[in-house]
N, C-alpha and C positions, 0 to 999 in steps of 0.2 A: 293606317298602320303599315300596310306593306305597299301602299302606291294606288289603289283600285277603290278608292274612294271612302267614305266615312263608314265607319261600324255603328249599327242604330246604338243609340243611348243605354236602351236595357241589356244587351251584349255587350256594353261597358263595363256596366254595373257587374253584369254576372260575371265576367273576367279577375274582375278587379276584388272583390267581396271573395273568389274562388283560392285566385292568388293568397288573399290576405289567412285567408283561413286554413292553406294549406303550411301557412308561413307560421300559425301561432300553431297548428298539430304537428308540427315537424320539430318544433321549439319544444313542446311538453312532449315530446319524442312518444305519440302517438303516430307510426309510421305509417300503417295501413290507410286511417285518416286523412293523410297529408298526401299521402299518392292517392286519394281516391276526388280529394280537392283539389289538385293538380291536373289532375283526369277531365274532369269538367270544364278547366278550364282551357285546357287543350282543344278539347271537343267543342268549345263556341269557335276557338280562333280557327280551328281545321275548316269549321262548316263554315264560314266567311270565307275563308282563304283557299279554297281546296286546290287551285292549284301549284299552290306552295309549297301546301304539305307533300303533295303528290311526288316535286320535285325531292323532297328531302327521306321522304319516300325510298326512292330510288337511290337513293346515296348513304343510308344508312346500311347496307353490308361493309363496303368499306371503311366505316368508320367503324367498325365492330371487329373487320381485321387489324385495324391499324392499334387500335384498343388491345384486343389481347398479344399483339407483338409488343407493347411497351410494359403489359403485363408479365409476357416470360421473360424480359431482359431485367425487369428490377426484381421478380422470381432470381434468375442467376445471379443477379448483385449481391443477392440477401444471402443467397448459397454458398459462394465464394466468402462475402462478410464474417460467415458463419466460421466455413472452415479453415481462416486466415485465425480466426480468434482461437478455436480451437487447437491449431498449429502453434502460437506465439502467444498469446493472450493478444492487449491494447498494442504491443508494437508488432507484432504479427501482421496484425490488418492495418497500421501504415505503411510498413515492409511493401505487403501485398500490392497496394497500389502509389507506390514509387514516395512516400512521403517521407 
């Protein structure tokens, strides 16, 4: 999978069977479920791979800042959207942003 050679067959299995069932409770939008099946399945690929995760590890703050900065800019999009409509109504908020 990631370069370091074959994952034994029943760490396939459990991968895959994890995936699959995280995929039909996330569909009958049983969420807890579906992140708890996902969980597992994380947890074979980690303990294979651990130095991968380790790396991704380490790189997941900035992706958690980069994440809430595109959070507050479509936050002010929606604000402006808001108060554009509330100003003009529908041509208000084309007004707003040049259209």
């Amino acid at each position: 999978m990631f370069g370091r050679g074959e994952m034994d067959s029943w760490k396939k299995a459990v991968v895959a069977g994890a995936i699959g069932a995280a995929t039909i409770f996330f569909l009958k939008r049983r969420f807890p479920a579906g992140v708890l099946a996902s969980g597992v399945a994380l947890a074979v690929v980690a303990a294979e791979y651990p130095e991968k995760f380790e790396k991704v590890r380490r790189s997941l703050p900035d992706y958690f800042d980069r994440s809430m900065r595109v959070m507050e800019m479509a936050g002010r999009a929606g604000q402006r959207i808001t108060d554009a409509a509330g100003r003009g109504g529908a041509a208000g908020v084309f007004e707003e942003f040049g259209m």
